[in-house]
Each structure stands twice: as C-alpha cells, then as structure tokens.
C-alpha positions as CSV (number, residue, x, y, z in Angstrom):
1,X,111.9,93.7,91.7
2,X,111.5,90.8,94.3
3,X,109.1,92.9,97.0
4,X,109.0,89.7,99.7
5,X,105.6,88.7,101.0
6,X,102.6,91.0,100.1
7,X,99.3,90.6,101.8
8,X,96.9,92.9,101.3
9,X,93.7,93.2,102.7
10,X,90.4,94.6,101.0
11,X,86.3,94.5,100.2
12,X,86.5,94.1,97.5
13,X,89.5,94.1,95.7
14,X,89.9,97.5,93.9
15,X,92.1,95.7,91.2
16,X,94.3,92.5,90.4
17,X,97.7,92.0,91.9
18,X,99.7,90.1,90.5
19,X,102.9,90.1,93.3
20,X,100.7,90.3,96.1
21,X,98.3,87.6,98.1
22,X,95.2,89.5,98.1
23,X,92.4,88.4,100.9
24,X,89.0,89.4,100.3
25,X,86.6,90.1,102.9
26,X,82.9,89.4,101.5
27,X,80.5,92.3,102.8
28,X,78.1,92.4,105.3
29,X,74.9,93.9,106.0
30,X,75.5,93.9,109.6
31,X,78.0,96.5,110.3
32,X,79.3,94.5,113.3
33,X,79.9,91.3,111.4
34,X,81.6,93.3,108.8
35,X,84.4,94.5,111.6
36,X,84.5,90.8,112.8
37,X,85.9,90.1,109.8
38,X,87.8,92.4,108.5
39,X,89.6,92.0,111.8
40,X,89.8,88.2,112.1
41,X,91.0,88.3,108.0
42,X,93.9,91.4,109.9
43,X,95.1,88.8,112.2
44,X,95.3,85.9,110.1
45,X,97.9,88.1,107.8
46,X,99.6,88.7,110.6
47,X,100.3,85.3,111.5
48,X,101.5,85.0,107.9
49,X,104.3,87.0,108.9
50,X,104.0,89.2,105.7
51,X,107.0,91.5,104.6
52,X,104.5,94.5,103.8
53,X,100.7,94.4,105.0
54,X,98.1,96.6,103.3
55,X,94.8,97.3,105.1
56,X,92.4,99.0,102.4
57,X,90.6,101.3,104.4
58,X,90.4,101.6,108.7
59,X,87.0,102.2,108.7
60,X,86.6,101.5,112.5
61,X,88.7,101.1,115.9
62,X,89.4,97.6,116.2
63,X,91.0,97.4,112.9
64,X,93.4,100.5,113.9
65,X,94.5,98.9,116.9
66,X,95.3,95.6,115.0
67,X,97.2,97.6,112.7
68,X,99.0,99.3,115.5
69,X,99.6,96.0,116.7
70,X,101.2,94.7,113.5
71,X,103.2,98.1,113.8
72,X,104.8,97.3,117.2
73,X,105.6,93.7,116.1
74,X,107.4,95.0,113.1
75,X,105.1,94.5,110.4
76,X,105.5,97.3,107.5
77,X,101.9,98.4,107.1
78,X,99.9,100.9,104.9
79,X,96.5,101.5,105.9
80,X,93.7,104.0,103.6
81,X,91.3,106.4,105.6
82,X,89.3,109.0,104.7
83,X,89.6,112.1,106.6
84,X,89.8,116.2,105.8
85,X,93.4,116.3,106.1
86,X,96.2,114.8,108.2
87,X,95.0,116.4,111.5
88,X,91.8,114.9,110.8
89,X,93.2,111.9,110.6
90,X,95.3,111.8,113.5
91,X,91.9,113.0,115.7
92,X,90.2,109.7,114.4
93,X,93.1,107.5,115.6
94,X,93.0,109.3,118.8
95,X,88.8,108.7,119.1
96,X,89.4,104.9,118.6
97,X,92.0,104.5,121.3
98,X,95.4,104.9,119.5
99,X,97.6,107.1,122.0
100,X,99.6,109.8,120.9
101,X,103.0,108.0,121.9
102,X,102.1,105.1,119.4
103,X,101.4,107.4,116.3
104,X,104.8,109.1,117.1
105,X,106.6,106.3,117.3
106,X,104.8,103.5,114.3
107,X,103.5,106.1,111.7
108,X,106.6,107.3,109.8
109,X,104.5,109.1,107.1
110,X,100.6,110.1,106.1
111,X,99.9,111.1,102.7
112,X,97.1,113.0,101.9
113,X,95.4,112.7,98.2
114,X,93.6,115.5,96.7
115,X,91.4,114.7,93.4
116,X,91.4,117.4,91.1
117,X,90.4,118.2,87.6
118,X,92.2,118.6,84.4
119,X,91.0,121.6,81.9
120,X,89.5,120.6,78.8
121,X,92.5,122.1,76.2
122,X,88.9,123.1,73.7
123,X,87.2,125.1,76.2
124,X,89.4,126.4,78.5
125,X,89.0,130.2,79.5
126,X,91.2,133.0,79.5
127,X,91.9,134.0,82.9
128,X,90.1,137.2,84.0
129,X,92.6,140.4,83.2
130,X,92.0,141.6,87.0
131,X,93.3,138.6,88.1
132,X,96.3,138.7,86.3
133,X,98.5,141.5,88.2
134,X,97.7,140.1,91.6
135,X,98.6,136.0,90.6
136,X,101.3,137.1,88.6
137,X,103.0,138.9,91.4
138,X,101.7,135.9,93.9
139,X,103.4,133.0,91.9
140,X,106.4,135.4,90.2
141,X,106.0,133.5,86.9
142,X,104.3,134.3,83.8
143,X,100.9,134.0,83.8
144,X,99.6,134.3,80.3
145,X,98.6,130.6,79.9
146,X,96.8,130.3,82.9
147,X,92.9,129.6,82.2
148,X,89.6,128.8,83.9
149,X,87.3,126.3,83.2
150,X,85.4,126.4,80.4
151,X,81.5,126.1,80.2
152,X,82.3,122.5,78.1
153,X,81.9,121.5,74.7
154,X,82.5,118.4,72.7
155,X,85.5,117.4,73.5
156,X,84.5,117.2,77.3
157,X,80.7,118.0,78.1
158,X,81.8,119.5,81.3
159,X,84.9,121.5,81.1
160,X,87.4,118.9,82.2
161,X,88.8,115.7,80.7
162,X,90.0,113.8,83.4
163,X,91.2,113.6,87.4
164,X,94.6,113.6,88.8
165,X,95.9,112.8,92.1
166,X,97.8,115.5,94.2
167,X,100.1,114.1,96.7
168,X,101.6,115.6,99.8
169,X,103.4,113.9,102.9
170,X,103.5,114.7,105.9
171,X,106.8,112.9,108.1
172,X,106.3,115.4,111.1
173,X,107.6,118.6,109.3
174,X,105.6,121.0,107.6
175,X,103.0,120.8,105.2
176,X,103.5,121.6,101.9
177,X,100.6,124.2,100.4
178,X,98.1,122.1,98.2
179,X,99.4,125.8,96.2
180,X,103.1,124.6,95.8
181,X,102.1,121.0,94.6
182,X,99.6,122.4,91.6
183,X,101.6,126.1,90.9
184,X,103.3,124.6,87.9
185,X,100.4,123.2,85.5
186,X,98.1,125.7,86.8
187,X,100.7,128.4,85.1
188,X,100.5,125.8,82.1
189,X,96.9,126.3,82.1
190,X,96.5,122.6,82.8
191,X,94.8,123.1,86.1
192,X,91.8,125.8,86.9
193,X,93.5,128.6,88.8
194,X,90.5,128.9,91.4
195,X,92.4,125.9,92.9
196,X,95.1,128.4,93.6
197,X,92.7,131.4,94.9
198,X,90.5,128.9,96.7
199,X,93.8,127.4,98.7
200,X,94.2,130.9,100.3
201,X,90.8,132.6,100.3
C-alpha cells in the first residue's frame, strides 16, 4: 500500500525502512549540539512537506514545539517519549511550553506501551490454591491454567522466554485497565498473574 511521503527522523536508526526516507542525526557529546540538530534535521522535514513525519523520541522542548508546529501546519506526525503513563506525558509537554489548548486540539491519540514477560511453558508454576477463589471470582473465568513464574530451567534460565508489547490508547476517553488488556493469556497461563494482582494492589 502506497503510504505517500515518509520521513522519519532518528539517532540512530532503530531499523531499515524500506518505504520511508530516513534522516539520521549523528550523536553528540554536547547535549546542546545534539538538540541543534535534531531540531534543524525537524525542520528540514518539514520543508519537505512529508505526508507522515516521525520524530523518534522528544527528548527535549524545542523538538516538541517543532512538532507542534508541524501539527498546526497539517503535518501528520508521531512522536516517541518516555514517560510513566499518559498523564506523565501530558505534564512533560506542559513543562516545555506546549499549552493545554494545543494538545486538545493536535494530539488525536497517545499510546502507551508496557513490556512484559512471557512464562517459560517448562517451568511455569501452578498458581497458589489461595489465590484461586479470589481471581476466579475477580476475572469470572476459569482459572485452572493460570501459573506463576517459574524459578527457570533450560529451556529459559530465568523463567520467561520472551517480551511482548501491551498497547493501550488513550483518544480522550477512559483508560483501559493494563488488567483488561492481559486478562486473556494470563487465564491461558501465558502471562504471570502477579501482573494482574500487582495492577490493583
């Protein structure tokens, strides 16, 4: 599928595209020098007049406000951060200067990412038979196949054999619970429950 102009802009690179234009911005020991050009490389692309613009990360103010910019000038644009959670992120836009009008109006989603790990099918413990009356009647499903992490072996070393990404969006209606997104393979026994007990201790 024909996706028009992509720029995108990153240091370095985290991987090859193929359908985008991808400008690299070398690295700099001088923090300043580094915001220089990350922000000079910003409004080059925007002179490009790009059909979608992605910003790695906004690591700093003057990069937020050029991608605010590229916002009110109609330029599609997805930006990284990291931040605790959406509110967090919101707060850091705020500290460098974006006002509250402009998020309303130019940020149509955030998507927040959660890493988490998936059980090692070798290892995996049986959940704890005190837990099992309580999460049973918390999730209303079976819950014989949920486990715990295991103490490793192996197959794994550590208990789990891989990462994968949780997604949730946020479009200025309410959160889903990090619970809802991971209910399904944690009653699988794919997922360690304490992610479930943990999201409402």
């Amino acid at each position: 599928r024909n996706l028009g102009a992509i720029i995108t802009i990153e240091d370095p690179p985290e991987r090859r595209l193929d359908f985008a234009r991808q400008i690299h911005v070398g690295q700099h020991d001088d923090p300043k020098k580094q915001e220089q050009a990350l922000t000079r490389a910003l409004a080059s692309a925007m002179r490009s007049d790009p059909d979608l613009l992605f910003v790695g990360e906004l690591r700093h103010g003057a990069m937020a406000m050029l991608a605010m910019e590229a916002a009110r000038t109609g330029h599609p644009i997805t930006a990284t951060m990291h931040a605790g959670s959406v509110s967090d992120a919101k707060e850091r836009l705020a500290y460098w200067g974006v006002p509250a009008h402009e998020m309303l109006q130019h940020i149509h989603a955030i998507h927040e990412t959660r890493l988490v790990g998936v059980l090692c099918s070798g290892c995996a413990r049986h959940l704890d038979q005190e837990y099992v009356g309580p999460l049973k009647q918390h999730v209303g499903q079976d819950v014989a196949k949920v486990r715990m992490i295991g103490p490793g072996c192996a197959s794994c070393s550590h208990g789990l054999t891989g990462r994968r990404a949780l997604v949730r969006s946020h479009d200025g209606g309410p959160l889903p619970e990090w619970s809802a997104l991971m209910v399904a393979d944690i009653v699988k026994g794919k997922l360690d429950v304490r992610l479930l007990l943990d999201d409402h201790s």
